[in-house]
C-alpha positions in Angstrom: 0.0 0.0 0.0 1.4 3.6 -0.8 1.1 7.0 -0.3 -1.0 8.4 -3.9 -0.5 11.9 -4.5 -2.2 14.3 -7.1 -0.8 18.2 -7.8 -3.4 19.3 -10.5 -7.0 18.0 -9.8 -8.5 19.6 -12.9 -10.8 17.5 -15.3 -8.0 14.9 -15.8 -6.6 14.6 -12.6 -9.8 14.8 -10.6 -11.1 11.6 -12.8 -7.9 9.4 -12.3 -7.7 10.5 -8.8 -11.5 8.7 -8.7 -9.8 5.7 -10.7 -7.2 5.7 -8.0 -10.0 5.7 -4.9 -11.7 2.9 -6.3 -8.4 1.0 -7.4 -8.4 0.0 -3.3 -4.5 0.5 -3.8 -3.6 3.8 -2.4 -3.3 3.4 1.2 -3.5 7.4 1.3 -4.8 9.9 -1.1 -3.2 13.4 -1.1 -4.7 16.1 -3.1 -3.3 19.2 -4.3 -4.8 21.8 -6.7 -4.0 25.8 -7.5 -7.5 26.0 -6.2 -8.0 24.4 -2.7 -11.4 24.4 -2.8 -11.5 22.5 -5.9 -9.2 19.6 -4.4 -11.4 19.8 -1.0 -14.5 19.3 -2.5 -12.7 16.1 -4.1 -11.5 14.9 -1.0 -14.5 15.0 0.3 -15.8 12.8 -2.3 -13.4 10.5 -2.1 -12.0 10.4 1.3 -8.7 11.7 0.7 -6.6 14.4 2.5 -6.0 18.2 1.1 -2.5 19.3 0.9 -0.2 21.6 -0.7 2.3 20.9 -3.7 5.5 20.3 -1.0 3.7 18.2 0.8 2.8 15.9 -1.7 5.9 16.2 -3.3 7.1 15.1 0.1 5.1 12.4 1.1 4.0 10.6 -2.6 5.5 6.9 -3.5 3.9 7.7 -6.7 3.2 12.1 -7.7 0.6 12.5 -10.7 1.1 16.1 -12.3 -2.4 17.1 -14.0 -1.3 20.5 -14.7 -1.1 22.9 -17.9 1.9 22.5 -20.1 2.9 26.2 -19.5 2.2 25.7 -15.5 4.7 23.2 -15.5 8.4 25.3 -15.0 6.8 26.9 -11.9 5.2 24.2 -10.1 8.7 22.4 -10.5 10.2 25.8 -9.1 8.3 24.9 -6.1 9.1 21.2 -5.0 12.1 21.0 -6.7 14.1 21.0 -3.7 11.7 19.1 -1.9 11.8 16.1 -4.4 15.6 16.3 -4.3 16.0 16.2 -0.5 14.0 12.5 -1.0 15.9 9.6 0.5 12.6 7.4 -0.5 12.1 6.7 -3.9 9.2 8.4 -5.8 7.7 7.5 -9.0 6.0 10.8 -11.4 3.7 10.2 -13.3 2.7 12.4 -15.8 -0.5 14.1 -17.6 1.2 16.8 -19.1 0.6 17.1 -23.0 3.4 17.8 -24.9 6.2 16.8 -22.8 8.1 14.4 -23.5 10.3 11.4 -21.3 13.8 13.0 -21.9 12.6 16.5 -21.3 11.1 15.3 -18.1 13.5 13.3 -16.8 15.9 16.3 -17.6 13.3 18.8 -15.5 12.9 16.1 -13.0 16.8 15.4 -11.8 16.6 12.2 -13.7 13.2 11.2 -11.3 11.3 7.8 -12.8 8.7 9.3 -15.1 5.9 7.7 -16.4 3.5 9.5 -19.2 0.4 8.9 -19.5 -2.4 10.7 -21.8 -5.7 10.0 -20.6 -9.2 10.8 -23.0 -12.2 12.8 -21.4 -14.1 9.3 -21.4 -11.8 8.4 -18.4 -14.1 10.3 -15.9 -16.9 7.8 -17.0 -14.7 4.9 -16.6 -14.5 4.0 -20.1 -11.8 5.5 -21.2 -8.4 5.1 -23.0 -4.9 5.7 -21.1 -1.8 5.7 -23.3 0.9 4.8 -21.2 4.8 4.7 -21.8 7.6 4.9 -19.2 11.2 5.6 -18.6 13.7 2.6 -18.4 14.4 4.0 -15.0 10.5 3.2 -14.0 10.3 -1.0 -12.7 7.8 -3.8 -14.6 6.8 -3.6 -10.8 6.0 0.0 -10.8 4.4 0.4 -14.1 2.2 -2.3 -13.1 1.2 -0.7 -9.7 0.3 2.8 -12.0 -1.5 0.5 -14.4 -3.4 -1.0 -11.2 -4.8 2.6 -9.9 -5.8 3.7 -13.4 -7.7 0.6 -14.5 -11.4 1.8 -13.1 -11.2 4.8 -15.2 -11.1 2.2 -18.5 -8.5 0.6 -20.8 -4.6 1.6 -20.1 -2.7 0.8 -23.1 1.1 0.7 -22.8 2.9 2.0 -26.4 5.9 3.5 -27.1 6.8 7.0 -27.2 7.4 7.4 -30.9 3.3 6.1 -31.4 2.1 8.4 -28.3 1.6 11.3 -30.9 -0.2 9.2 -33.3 -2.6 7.6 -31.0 -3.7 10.2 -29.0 -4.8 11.7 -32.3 -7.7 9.1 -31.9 -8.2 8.3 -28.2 -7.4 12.0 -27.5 -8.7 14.0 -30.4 -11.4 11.5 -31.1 -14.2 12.1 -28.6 -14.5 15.6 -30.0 -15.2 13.8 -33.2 -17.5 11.6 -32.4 -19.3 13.8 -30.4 -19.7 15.3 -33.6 -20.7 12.7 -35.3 -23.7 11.7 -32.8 -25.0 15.7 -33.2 -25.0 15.1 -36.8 -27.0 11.9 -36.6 -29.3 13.7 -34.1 -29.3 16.8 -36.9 -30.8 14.2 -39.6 -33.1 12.3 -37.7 -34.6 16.1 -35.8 -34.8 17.1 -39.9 -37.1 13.8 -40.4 -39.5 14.7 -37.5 -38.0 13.1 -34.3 -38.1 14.8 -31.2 -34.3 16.0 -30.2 -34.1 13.9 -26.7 -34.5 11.0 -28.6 -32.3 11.8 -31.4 -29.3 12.3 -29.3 -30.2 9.5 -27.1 -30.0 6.7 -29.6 -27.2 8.2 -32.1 -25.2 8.0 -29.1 -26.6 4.6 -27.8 -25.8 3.1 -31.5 -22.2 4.8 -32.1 -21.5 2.9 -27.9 -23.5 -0.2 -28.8 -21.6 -0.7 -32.5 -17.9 0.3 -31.0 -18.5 -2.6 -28.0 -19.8 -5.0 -30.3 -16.5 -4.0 -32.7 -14.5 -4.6 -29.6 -16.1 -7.7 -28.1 -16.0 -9.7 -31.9 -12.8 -8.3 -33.2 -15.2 -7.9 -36.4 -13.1 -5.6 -39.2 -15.5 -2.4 -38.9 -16.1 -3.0 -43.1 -17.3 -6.6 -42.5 -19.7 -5.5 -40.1 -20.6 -2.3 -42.6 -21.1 -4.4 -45.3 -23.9 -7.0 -42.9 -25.9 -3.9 -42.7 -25.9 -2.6 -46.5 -28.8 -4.5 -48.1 -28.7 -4.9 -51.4 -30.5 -1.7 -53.2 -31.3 -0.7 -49.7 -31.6 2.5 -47.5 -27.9 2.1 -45.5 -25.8 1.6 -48.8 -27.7 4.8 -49.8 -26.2 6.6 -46.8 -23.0 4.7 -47.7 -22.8 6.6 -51.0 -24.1 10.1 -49.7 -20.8 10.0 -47.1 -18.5 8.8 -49.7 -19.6 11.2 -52.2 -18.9 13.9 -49.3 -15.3 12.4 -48.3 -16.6 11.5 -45.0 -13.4 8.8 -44.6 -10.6 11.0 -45.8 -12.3 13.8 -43.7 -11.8 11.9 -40.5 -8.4 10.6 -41.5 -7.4 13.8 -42.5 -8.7 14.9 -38.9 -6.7 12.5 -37.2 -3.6 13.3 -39.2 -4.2 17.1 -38.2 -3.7 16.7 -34.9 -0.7 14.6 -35.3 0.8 17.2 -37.4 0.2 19.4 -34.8 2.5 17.8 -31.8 5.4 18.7 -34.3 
């Protein structure tokens, strides 16, 4: 059992902080945010303890940072000395987009880092977390992260060169498929249905065909082809989106926000 500690409990951290409550594996929970009453009203919730950043730089066997990419340089000014006056080892792992291992682990007094890039599903518990680690971080210890993040959904271990890539769907994607489901609901509200509804079974079909896609390891065009009848209505819908560039829209999307991280 081990001390858990959180500086940053903003959408991000304040979900993997709940995955790491219900994991059972943090013996405490410390919580630390640039806003105290945001991390008190969490503690609360999940019966951890409110502290400040040197403190849980301090006192963590494992340190989350949830905070901004730009907030970063500062909140290390604080705890810097703190982490380095450590005779325990402590274990950082880290939510911050755009930095990288080496960078960290040159910040960071050449600290274990692990990164992780968690999707706004996470705080449902049906998520994605992309995981990759420093060779300085244990098979033991990268399981024990895995551990406290598993209820917030799927952790997936890659390595650094894919991080990019992938996060352009498990990051990126949501905001797409949200998207998507609005669209649906768009159509069917143009045919007469009432908007509630609408949006209530776009989103139940796109979560209903992505577990069944998961669950049968079905290639997503076998299963598009079962539901184009011949000379009916879906293959008609088929043709409207490819006429449009619906596919190389989304890819193009995807590859966008690669792009972007360079």
């Amino acid at each position: 059992m081990k001390t858990v500690a959180f500086i940053g409990t903003g959408n991000m951290g304040s979900a993997l902080a709940r995955a790491a409550a219900k994991s059972g594996a943090a013996d405490r929970l410390l919580l630390a945010n640039r806003t105290p009453e945001k991390a008190r009203r969490l503690a609360e919730e999940l019966g951890g303890e409110v502290c400040d950043n040197r403190i849980a730089a301090a006192e963590a066997d494992v340190l989350f940072f949830g905070v901004k990419p730009q907030m970063l340089d500062a909140m290390l000014a604080g705890i810097r000395d703190t982490l380095a006056a450590r005779t325990k080892r402590v274990v950082i792992v880290s939510m911050v987009a755009g930095k990288d291992l080496q960078t960290l682990e040159t910040l960071l007094d050449g600290l274990p880092v692990v990164r992780v890039m968690p999707n706004i599903p996470v705080a449902a518990g049906c998520g994605v977390t992309l995981l990759t680690a420093s060779e300085r971080v244990t098979a033991e210890e990268k399981a024990y992260v895995r551990t406290l993040l598993a209820a917030s959904g799927a952790v997936e271990e890659l390595d650094e060169h894919l991080l990019d890539a992938a996060t352009g769907v498990t990051g990126c994607g949501p905001a797409y498929a949200a998207m998507f489901v609005e669209a649906l609901a768009d159509g069917a509200v143009a045919c007469g249905l009432p908007r509630k509804d609408a949006l209530a079974y776009s989103a139940r079909m796109l979560m209903g065909t992505a577990q069944m896609l998961l669950e049968t390891g079905e290639h997503p065009g076998a299963l598009k082809d079962r539901v184009c009848s011949p000379a009916g209505s879906t293959i008609q819908g088929v043709r409207t989106l490819e006429r449009r560039g619906f596919r190389a829209a989304v890819m193009d999307a995807v590859i966008a926000s690669w792009e972007k991280e360079f």
